[in-house]
C-alpha positions as CSV (number, residue, x, y, z in Angstrom):
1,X,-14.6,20.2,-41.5
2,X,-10.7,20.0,-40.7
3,X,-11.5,22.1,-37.4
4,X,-14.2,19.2,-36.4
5,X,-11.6,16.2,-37.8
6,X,-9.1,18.1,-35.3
7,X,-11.2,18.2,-32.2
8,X,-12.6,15.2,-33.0
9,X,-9.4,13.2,-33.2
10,X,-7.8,15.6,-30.2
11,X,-10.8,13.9,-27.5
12,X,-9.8,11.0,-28.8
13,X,-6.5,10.7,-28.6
14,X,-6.3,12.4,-24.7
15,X,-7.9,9.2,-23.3
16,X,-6.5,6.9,-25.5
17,X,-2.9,8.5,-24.4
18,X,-4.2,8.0,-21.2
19,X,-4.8,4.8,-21.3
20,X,-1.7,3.5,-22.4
21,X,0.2,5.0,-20.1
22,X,-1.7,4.6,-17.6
23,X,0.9,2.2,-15.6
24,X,3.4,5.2,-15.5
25,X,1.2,7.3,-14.0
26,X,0.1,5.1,-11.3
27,X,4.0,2.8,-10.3
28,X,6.9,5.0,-10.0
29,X,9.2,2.2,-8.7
30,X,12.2,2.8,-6.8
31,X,15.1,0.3,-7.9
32,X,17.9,-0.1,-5.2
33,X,21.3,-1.8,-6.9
34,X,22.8,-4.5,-5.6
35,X,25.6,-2.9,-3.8
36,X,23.1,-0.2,-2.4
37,X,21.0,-3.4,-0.5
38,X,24.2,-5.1,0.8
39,X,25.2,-1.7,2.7
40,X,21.4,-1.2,3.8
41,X,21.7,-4.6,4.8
42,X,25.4,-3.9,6.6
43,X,23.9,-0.9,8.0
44,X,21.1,-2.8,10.2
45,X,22.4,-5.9,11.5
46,X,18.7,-6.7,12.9
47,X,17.9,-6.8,9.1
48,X,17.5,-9.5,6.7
49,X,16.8,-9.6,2.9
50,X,14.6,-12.4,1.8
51,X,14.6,-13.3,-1.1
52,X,11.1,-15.8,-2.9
53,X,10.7,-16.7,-6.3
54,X,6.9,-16.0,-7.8
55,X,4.7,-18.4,-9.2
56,X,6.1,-17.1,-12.6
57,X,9.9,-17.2,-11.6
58,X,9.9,-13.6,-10.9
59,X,12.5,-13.0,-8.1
60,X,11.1,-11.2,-5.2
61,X,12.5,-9.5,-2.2
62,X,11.3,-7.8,1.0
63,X,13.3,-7.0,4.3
64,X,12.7,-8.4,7.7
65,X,12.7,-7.4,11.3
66,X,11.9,-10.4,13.6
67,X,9.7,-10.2,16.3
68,X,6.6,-10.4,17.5
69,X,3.9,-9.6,16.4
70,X,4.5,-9.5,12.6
71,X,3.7,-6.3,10.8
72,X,3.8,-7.1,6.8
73,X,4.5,-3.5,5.3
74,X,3.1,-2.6,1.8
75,X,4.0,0.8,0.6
76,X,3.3,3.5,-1.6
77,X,3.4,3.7,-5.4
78,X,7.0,5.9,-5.0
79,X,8.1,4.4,-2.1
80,X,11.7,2.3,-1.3
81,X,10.9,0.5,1.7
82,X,13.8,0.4,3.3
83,X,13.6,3.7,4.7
84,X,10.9,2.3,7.2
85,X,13.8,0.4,8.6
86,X,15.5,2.9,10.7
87,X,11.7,4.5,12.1
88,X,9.7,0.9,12.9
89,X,13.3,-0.1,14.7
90,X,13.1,3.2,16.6
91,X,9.1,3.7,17.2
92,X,7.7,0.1,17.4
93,X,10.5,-1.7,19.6
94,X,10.0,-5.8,19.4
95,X,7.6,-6.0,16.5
96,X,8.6,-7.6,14.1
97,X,8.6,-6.9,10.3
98,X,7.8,-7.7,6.8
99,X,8.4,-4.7,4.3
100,X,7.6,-5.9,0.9
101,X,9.3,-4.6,-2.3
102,X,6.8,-4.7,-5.3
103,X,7.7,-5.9,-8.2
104,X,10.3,-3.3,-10.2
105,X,10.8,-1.7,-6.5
106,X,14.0,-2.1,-4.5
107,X,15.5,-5.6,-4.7
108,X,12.5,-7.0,-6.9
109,X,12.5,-8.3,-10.6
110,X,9.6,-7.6,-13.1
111,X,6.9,-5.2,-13.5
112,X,4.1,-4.0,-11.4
113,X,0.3,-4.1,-11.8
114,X,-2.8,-5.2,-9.1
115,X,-3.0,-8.6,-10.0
116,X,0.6,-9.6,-9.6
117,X,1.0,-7.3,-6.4
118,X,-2.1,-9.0,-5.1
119,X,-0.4,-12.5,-5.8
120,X,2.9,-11.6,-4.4
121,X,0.8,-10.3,-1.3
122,X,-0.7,-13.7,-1.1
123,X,2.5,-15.6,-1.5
124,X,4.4,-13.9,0.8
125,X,1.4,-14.4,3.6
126,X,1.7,-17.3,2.6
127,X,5.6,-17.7,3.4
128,X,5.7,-15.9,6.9
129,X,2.3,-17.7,8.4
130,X,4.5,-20.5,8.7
131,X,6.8,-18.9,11.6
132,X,4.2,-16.4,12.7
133,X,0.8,-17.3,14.1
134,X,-0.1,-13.6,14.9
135,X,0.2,-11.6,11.9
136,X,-1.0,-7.9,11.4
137,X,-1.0,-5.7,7.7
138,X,0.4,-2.6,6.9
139,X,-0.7,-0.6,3.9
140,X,0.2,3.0,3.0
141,X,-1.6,4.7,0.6
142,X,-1.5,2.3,-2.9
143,X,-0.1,-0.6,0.0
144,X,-3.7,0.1,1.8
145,X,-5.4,-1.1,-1.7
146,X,-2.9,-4.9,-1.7
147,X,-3.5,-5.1,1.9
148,X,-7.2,-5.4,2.1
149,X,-7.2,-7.6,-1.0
150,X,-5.1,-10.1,1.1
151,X,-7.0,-9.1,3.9
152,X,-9.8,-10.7,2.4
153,X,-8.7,-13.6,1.4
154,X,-6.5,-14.3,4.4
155,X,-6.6,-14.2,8.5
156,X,-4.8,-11.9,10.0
157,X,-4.7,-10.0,13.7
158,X,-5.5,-6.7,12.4
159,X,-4.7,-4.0,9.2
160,X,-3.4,-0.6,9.5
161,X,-4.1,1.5,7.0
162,X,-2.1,4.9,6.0
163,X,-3.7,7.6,3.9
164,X,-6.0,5.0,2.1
165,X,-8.6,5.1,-0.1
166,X,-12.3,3.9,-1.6
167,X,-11.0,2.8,-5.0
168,X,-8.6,4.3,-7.4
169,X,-11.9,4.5,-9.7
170,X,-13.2,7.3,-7.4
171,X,-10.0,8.7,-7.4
172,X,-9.3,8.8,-10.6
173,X,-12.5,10.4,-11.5
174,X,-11.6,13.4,-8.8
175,X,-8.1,13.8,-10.6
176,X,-9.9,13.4,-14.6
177,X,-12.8,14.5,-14.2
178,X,-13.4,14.7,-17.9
179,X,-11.9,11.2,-18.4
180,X,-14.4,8.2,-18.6
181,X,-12.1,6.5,-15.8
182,X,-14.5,4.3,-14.9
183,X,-14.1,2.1,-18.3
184,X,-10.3,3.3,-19.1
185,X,-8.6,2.2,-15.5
186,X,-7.0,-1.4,-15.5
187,X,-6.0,-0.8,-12.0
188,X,-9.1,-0.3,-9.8
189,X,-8.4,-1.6,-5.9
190,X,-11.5,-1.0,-5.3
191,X,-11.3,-1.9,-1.1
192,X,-14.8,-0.5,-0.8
193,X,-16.5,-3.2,-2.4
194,X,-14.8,-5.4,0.4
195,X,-15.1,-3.4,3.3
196,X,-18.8,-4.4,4.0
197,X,-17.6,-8.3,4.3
198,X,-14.4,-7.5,6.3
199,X,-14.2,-8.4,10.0
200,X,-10.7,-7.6,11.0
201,X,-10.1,-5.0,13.4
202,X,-8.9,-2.0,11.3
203,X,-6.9,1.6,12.7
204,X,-7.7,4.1,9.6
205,X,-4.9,7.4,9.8
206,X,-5.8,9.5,7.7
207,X,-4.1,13.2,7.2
208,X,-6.1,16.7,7.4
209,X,-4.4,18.0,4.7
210,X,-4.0,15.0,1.9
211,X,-4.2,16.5,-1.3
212,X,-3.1,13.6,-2.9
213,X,-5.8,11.4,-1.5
214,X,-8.6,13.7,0.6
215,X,-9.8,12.2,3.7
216,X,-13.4,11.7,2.2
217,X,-12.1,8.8,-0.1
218,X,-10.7,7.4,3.3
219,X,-13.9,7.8,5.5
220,X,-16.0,6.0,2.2
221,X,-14.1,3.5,2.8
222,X,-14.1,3.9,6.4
223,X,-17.7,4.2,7.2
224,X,-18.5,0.5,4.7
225,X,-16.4,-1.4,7.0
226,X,-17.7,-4.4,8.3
227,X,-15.5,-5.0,11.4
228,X,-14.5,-3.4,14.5
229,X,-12.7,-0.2,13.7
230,X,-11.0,3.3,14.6
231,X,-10.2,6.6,13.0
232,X,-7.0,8.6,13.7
233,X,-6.8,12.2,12.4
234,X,-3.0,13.6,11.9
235,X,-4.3,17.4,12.3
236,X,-1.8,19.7,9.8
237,X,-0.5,16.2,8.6
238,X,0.0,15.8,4.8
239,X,0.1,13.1,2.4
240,X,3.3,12.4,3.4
241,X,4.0,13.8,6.4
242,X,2.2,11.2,8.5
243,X,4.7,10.1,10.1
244,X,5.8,13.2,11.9
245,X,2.8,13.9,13.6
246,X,2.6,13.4,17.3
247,X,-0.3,11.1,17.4
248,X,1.0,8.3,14.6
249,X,3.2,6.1,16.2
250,X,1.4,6.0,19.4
251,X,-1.6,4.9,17.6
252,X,0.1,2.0,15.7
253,X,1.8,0.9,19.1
254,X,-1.7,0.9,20.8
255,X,-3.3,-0.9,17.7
256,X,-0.8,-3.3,17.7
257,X,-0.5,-4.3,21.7
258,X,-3.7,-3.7,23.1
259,X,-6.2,-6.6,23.0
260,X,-8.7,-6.2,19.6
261,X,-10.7,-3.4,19.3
């Protein structure tokens, strides 16, 4: 009877456990100090930080490129933005961009979680639209999941999407497979149940070799689009590794210049 208590209380606790942690499983945020931004900053005199103040007084930050056409950048669930400072300056000459720090990431306050990154998406839009009549999204990996949720309830030119994915439900039930995901995950981005309604031109890049997120989550998502679209394959390309193959940049300077697909 003890051994059957034991089990018993052992499949309980896993998804329980689970459960509550499942926001550090899912946000790794990357804080940058003060000091660290100014000297980024210092470092890219075509840089800006801007700085907005949520809805609940959350300060937010993102940096920003000018030119045109705008490019707002929303990243990974590890990722400090800033990086893509240096590569967008170098590989996509006179665009301009956005690249938004989530909240807990870089120069951002608070915590993160879909609903206020979805918000923050939406305010942000909301902020730039004002300067920029053409205005194209970026979203990498957990980024594609925010983008297509402002997507949707937003106009914009066109959204890339890096390594993205059905829904972190299907996901998550590739990863735990013996975990009832599907009632445990508070997080879902699920961009498939948009894609059908979505008529913005979309460029999907997707690497061969993601074991992180396998290009079948990306071609669900892929194939229920509603809009015009293209696929880019990054043959030998991993998760992250995108960027270095041949064919990446060339296909967001083509998405982004050419007339709509």
């Amino acid at each position: 009877m003890e051994w059957v208590v034991a089990v018993v209380a052992l499949v309980l606790a896993v998804p329980v456990a689970m459960y509550v942690g499942q926001d550090r499983l899912l946000f790794h945020p990357q804080s940058v100090p003060e000091n660290a931004r100014a000297q980024i900053e210092q470092s890219f005199p075509g840089a800006a930080s801007v700085f907005i103040q949520a809805r609940d007084g959350t300060r937010l930050h993102a940096w920003h490129l000018k030119g045109s056409p705008l490019v707002v950048y929303f990243g990974g669930n590890g990722e400090d933005v800033s990086w893509m400072l240096r590569r967008v300056a170098q590989q996509a000459p006179g665009a301009g961009w956005l690249l938004v720090d989530y909240r807990g990431y870089g120069s951002s306050d608070g915590s993160p979680s879909e609903a206020r990154l979805v918000a923050d998406a939406l305010l942000w839009y909301d902020r730039v639209a004002r300067q920029h009549k053409t205005i194209h999204l970026f979203g990498r990996s957990l980024g594609s999941g925010v983008a297509v949720q402002l997507a949707a309830e937003r106009q914009v030119a066109g959204l890339i999407l890096v390594a993205p994915f059905d829904s972190l439900v299907e996901v998550g039930k590739r990863i735990y497979p013996f975990l009832p995901v599907n009632w445990m995950l508070k997080h879902r981005f699920d961009s498939v149940a948009l894609a059908p309604k979505m008529k913005v031109p979309l460029l999907c890049i997707v690497a061969s070799h993601d074991d992180i997120v396998p290009p079948e989550h990306a071609k669900r998502l892929y194939d229920a689009w509603g809009g015009p679209k293209r696929w880019v394959g990054l043959e030998g390309a991993g998760h992250n590794t995108t960027d270095s193959a041949l064919n990446y940049w060339p296909s967001i300077q083509r998405f982004l210049t050419e007339k709509p697909i």
